[in-house]
Legacy VTK file of the C-alpha trace (Angstrom):
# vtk DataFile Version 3.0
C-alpha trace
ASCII
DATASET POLYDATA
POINTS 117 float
0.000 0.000 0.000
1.007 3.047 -0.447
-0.377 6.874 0.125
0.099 10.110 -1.070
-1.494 13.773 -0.430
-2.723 15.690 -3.736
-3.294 19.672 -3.842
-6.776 20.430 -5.836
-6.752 23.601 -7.128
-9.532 25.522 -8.205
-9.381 28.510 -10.598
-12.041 31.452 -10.283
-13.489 33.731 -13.144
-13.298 37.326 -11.875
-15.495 39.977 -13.427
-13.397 41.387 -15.813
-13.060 37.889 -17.586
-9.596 37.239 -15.707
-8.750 34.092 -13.738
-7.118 33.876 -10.267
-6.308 30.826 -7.774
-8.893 29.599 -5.464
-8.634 27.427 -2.264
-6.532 24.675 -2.395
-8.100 21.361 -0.910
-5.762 18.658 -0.334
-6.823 14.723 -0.073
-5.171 11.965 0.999
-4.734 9.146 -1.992
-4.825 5.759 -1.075
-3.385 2.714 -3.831
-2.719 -0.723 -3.451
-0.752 -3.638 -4.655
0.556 -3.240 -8.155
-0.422 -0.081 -8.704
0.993 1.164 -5.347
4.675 -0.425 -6.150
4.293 1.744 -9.507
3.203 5.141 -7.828
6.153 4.693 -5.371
8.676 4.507 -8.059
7.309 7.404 -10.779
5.960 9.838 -8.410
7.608 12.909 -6.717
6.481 15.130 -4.247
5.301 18.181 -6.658
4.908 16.187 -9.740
1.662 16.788 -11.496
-0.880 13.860 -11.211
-3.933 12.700 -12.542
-6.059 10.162 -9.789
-9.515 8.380 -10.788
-10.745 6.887 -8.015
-13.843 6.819 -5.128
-14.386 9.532 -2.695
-14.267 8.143 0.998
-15.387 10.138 4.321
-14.095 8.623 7.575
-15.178 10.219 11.138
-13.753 9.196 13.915
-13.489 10.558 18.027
-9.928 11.538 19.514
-9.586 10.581 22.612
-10.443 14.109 24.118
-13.799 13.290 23.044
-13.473 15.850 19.422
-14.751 14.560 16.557
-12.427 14.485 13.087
-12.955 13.536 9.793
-11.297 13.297 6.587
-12.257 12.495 2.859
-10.147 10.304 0.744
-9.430 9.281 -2.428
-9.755 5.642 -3.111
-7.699 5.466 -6.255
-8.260 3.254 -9.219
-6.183 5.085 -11.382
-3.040 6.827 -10.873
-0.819 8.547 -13.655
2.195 11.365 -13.728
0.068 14.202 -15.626
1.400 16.012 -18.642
2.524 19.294 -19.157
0.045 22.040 -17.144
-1.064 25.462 -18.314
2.030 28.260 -19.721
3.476 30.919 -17.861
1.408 34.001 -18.909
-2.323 32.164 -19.247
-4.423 33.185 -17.829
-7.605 30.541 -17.864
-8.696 27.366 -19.779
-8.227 27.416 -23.493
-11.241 27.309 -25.744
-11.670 23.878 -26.138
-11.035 22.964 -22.272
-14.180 25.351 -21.021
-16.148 23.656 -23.773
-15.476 20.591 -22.416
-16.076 21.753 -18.763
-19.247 22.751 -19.687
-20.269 19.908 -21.461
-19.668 18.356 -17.766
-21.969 20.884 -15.834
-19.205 22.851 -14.713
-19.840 25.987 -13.044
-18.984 28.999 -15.207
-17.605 30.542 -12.126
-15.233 28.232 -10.281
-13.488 25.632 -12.188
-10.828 23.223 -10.793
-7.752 23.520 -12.755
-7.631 21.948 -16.055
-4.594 20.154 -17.431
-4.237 20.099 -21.143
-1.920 17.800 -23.033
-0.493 18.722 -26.473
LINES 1 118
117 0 1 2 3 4 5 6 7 8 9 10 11 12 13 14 15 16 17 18 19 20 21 22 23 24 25 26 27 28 29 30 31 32 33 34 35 36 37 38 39 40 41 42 43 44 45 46 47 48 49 50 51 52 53 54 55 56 57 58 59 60 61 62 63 64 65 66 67 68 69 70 71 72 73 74 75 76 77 78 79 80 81 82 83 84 85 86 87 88 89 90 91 92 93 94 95 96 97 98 99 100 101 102 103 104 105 106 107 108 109 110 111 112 113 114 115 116
């Protein structure tokens, strides 16, 4: 097994069309077996990744009596992700809002897009 923490970030629309960095939302990844051996070896901490996998909320009580939880990422898929945005862009290209939208994506917060050439 193996485990990893990934940094979500989202990208907002301001009002005069430009895009700026949201909150960043990090979740623990959790692989196994195979797969697990393979993350070990190719990933780096602050390499880009792509994960497909299951959300998963734990809760739990400390022993102070507080209550915790965390979500997780159950992954199913795990893969080094290919080159990110420029320098100097500053939001999705054409055809990756298209795309969000064809997914119901909010036209106002977006997570960040990776686009492959």
């Amino acid at each position: 097994m193996t485990n990893f923490r990934l940094a979500v970030n989202q990208r907002i629309r301001q009002d005069d069309g430009t895009w700026r960095d949201g909150e960043t939302n990090f979740f623990r990844v959790n692989a196994w077996r195979e797969q697990a051996e393979n993350i070990a070896e190719s990933l780096a901490k602050g390499n880009r990744a792509v994960v497909l996998g299951r959300l998963r909320t734990r809760s739990w009580e400390t022993p102070e009596g507080e209550k915790r939880s965390v979500t997780e990422i159950d992954a199913d898929e795990v893969a080094p992700a290919c080159a990110g945005r420029l320098p100097g862009r500053s939001g999705p290209s054409a055809a990756a809002t298209a795309n969000a939208r064809r997914s119901g994506a909010s036209s106002t917060t977006r997570h960040r897009l990776i686009e492959c050439g």
